[in-house]
C-alpha positions as CSV (number, residue, x, y, z in Angstrom):
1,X,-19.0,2.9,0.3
2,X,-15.9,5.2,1.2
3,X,-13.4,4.6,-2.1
4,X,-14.8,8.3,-3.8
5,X,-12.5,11.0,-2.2
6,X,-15.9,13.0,-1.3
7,X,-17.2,10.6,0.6
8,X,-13.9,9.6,2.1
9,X,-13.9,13.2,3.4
10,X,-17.1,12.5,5.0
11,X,-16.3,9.6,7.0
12,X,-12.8,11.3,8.0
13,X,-14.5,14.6,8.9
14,X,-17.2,12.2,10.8
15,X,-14.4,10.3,12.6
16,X,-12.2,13.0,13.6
17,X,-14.7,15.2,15.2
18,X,-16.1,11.9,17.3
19,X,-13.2,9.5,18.0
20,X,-9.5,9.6,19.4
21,X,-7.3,8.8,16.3
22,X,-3.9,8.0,16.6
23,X,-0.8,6.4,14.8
24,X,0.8,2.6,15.9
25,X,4.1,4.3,16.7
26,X,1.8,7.0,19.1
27,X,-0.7,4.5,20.8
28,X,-1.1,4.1,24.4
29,X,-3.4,1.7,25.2
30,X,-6.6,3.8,25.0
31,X,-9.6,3.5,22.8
32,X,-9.6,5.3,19.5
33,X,-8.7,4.4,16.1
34,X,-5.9,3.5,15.1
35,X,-5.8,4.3,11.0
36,X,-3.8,2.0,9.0
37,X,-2.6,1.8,5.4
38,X,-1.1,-1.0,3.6
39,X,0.7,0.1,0.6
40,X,1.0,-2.6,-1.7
41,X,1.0,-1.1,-5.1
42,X,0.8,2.4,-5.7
43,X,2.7,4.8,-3.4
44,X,1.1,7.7,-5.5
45,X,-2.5,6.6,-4.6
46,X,-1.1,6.6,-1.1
47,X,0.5,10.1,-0.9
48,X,-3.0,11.3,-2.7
49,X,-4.8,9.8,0.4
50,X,-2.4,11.5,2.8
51,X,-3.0,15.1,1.4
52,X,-6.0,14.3,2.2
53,X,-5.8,12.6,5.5
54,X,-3.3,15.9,6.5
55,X,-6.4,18.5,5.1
56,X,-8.9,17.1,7.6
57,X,-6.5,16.8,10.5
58,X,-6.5,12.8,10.7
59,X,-3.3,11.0,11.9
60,X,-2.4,7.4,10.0
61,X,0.3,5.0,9.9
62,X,1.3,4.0,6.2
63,X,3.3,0.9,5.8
64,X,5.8,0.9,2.9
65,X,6.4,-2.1,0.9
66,X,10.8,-2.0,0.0
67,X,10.1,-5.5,-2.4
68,X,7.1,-4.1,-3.8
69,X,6.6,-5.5,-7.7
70,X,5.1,-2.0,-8.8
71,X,7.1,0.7,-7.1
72,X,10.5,1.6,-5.7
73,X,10.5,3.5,-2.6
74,X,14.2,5.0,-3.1
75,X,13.1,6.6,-6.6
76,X,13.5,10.2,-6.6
77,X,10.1,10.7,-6.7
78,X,8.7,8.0,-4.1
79,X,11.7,9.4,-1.5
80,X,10.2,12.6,-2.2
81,X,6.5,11.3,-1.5
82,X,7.6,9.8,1.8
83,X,9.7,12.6,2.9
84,X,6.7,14.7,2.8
85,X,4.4,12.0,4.7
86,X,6.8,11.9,7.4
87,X,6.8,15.9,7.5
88,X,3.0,16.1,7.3
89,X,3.0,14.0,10.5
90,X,2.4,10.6,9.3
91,X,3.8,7.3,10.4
92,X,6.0,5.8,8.2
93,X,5.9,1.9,8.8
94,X,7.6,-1.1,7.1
95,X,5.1,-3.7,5.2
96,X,6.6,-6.8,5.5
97,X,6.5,-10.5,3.1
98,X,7.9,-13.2,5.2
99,X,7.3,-15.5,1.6
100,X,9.7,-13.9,-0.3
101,X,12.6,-15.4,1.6
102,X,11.1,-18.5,1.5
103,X,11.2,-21.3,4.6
104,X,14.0,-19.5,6.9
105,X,14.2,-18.8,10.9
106,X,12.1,-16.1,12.2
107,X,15.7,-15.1,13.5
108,X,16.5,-14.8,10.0
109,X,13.4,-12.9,9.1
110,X,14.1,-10.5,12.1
111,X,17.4,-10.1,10.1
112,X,15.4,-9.2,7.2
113,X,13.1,-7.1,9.4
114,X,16.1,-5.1,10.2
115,X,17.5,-4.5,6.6
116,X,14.3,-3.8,5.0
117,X,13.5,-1.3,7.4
118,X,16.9,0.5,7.2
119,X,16.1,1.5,4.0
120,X,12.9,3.2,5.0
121,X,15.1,4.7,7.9
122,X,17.6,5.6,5.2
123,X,15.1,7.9,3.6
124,X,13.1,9.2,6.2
125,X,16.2,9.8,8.6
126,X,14.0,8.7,11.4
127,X,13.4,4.8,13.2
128,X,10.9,2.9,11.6
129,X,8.4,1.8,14.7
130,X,5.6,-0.3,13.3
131,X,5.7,-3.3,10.9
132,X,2.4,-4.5,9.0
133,X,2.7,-8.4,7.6
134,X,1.7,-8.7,3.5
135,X,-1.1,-10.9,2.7
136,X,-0.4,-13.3,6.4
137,X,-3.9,-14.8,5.3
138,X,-2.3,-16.3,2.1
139,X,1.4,-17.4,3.7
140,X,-0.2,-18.2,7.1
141,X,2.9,-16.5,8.6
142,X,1.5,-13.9,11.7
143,X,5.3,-13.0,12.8
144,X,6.0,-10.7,15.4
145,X,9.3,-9.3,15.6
146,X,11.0,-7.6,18.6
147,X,11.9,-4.0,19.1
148,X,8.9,-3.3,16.9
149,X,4.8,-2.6,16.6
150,X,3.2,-5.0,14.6
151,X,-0.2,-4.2,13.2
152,X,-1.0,-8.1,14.1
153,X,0.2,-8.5,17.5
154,X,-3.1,-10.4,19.6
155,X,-3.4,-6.8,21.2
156,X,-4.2,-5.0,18.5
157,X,-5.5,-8.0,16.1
158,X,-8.9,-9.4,16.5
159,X,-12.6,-9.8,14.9
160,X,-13.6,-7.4,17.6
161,X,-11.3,-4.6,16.9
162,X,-10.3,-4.7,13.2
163,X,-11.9,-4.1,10.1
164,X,-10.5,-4.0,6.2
165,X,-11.6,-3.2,2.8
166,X,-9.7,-6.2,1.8
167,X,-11.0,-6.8,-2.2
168,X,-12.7,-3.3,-1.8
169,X,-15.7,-5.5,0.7
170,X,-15.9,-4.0,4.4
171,X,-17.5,-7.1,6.2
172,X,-19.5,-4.4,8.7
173,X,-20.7,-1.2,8.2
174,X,-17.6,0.9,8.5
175,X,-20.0,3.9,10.2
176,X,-21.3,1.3,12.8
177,X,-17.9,-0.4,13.6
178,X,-16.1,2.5,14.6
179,X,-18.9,3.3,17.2
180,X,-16.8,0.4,19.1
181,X,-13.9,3.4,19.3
182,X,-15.7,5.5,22.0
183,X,-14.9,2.1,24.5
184,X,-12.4,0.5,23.2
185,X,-9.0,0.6,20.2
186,X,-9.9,-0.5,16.8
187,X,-7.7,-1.2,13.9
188,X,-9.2,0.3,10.3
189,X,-7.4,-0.9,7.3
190,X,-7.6,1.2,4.2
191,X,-5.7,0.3,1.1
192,X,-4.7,3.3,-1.0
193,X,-4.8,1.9,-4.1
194,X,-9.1,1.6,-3.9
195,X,-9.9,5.0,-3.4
196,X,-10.0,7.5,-6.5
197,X,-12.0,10.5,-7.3
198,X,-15.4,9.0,-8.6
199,X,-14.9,5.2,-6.8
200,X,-13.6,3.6,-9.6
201,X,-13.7,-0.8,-10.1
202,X,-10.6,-2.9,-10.6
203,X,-10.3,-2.7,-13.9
204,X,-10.1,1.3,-14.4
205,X,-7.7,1.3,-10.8
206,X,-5.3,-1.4,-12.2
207,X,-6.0,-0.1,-15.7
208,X,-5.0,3.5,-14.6
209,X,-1.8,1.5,-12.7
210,X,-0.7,0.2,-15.4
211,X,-0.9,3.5,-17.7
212,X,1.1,5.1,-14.8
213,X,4.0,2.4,-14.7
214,X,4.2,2.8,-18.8
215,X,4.2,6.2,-18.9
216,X,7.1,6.5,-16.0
217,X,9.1,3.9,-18.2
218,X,8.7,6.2,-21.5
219,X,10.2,9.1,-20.0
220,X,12.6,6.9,-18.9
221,X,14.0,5.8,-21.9
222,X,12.8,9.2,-23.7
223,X,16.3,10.5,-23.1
224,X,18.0,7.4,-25.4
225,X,17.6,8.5,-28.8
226,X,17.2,5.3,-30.6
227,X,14.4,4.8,-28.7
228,X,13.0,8.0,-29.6
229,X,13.1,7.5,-33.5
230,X,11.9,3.9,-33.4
231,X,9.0,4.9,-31.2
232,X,8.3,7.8,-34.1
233,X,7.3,10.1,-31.2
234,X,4.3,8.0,-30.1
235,X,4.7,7.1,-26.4
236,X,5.0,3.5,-25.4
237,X,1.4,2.6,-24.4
238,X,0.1,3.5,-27.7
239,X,2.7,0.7,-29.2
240,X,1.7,-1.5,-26.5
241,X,-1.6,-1.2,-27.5
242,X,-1.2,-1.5,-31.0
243,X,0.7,-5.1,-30.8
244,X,-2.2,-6.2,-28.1
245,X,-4.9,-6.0,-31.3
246,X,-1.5,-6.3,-33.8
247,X,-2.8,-10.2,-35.7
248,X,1.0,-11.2,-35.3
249,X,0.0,-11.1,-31.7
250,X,-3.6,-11.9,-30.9
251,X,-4.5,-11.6,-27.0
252,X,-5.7,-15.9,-27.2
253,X,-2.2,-16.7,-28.1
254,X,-0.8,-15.1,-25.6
255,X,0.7,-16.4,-22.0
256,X,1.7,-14.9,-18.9
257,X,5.4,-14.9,-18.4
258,X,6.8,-17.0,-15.6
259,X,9.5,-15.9,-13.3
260,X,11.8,-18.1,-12.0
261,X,10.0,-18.1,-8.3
262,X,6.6,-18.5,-9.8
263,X,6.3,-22.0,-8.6
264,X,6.5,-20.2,-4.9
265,X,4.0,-17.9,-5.4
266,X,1.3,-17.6,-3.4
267,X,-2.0,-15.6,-4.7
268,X,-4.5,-13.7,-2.4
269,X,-5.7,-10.3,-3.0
270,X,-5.3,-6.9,-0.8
């Protein structure tokens, strides 16, 4: 397995001294790899994996979510992160939900095509080239919209010539299936949010997430001074888990909260 950062460095020291490797935006038709990144979740994990991606020399295409439930891409810091992808020479590509407009036109998905990617362009200052499609497994929608490269056109999308780590499971031997870049293109699809220092499971990546996400929204609010005196200088997370054990609120009474959409929603992992 690849998800520690040492042996990461490994395979990316093993594949750029043996294979062309190339972005989607830079592809000509030759063999190589073509390194992709679908950034569902946590655009730090991704900016960690392109320092280092840029340290060992090895080009990638990262595809921004712009509706993504656990990060904004126009925060001051994630505009920061992407400005310095794009610097460091990576592709900067939109990744795309067709379900969260519901059952419209693909002429009014291009539409949305359009606006989403805008706001990438926005940041970067730069065209966005290369669209990846969110979970098209789950929605069964494999959309491909003009004046763009999609990570799923029939070219570029097949058994023979793509492999994932899609729920952190590689169905090949990622060392053997590149082999198939010395004759041919092949699509590797890494997910940033999987690969930590020491390989860590699900529950200490989504764990760690979620200690992230709390501890951005307590600085936050650190600046409103109510808050500051009711929280007695403890930091959100500790309250949080406080009232998760508190008997007022035992875990078995708890229930998920709906949101008004969560009839629509479709589940499938990355």
């Amino acid at each position: 397995m690849i998800f520690g950062y040492a042996n990461y460095r490994t395979f990316l020291v093993h594949i750029r001294a043996n294979f062309p490797l190339t972005t989607f935006r830079d592809w000509k038709g030759g063999n190589g790899i073509l390194l992709r990144h679908d950034v569902d979740f946590d655009l730090a994990a991704a900016h960690r994996l392109a320092l280092l991606e840029h340290e060992h020399h090895v080009p990638a295409t990262f595809f921004i979510r712009t509706a993504s439930p656990t990060y904004n891409p126009m925060s001051l810091v994630n505009r920061s992160r992407l400005v310095e992808m794009s610097a460091m020479g990576f592709e900067i590509g939109l990744h795309f939900d067709p379900s969260i407009y519901g059952e419209v036109s693909e002429d009014a998905l291009q539409r949305r095509v359009h606006q989403e990617s805008s706001i990438l362009e926005s940041i970067l200052e730069r065209s966005v080239d290369s669209i990846s499609l969110h979970n098209p497994s789950v929605h069964n929608r494999y959309v491909l919209f003009s004046g763009y490269r999609n990570a799923y056109d029939p070219g570029l999308f097949t058994p023979e010539m793509y492999i994932s780590d899609s729920r952190m499971v590689f169905l090949h031997n990622i060392y053997q299936f590149v082999e198939r870049a010395r004759s041919s293109h092949v699509q590797v699809l890494l997910h940033p949010l999987h690969f930590t220092p020491q390989a860590s499971t699900y529950p200490e990546i989504v764990c760690d997430l979620v200690t992230e996400m709390v501890s951005q929204v307590d600085s936050e609010f650190s600046v409103n001074s109510t808050y500051s005196e009711q929280m007695r200088g403890r930091v959100l997370l500790s309250r949080l888990l406080e009232r998760t054990t508190a008997d007022e609120c035992p875990v078995e009474d708890r229930h998920p909260i709906e949101s008004p959409q969560s009839g629509d929603h479709h589940g499938g992992g990355i």
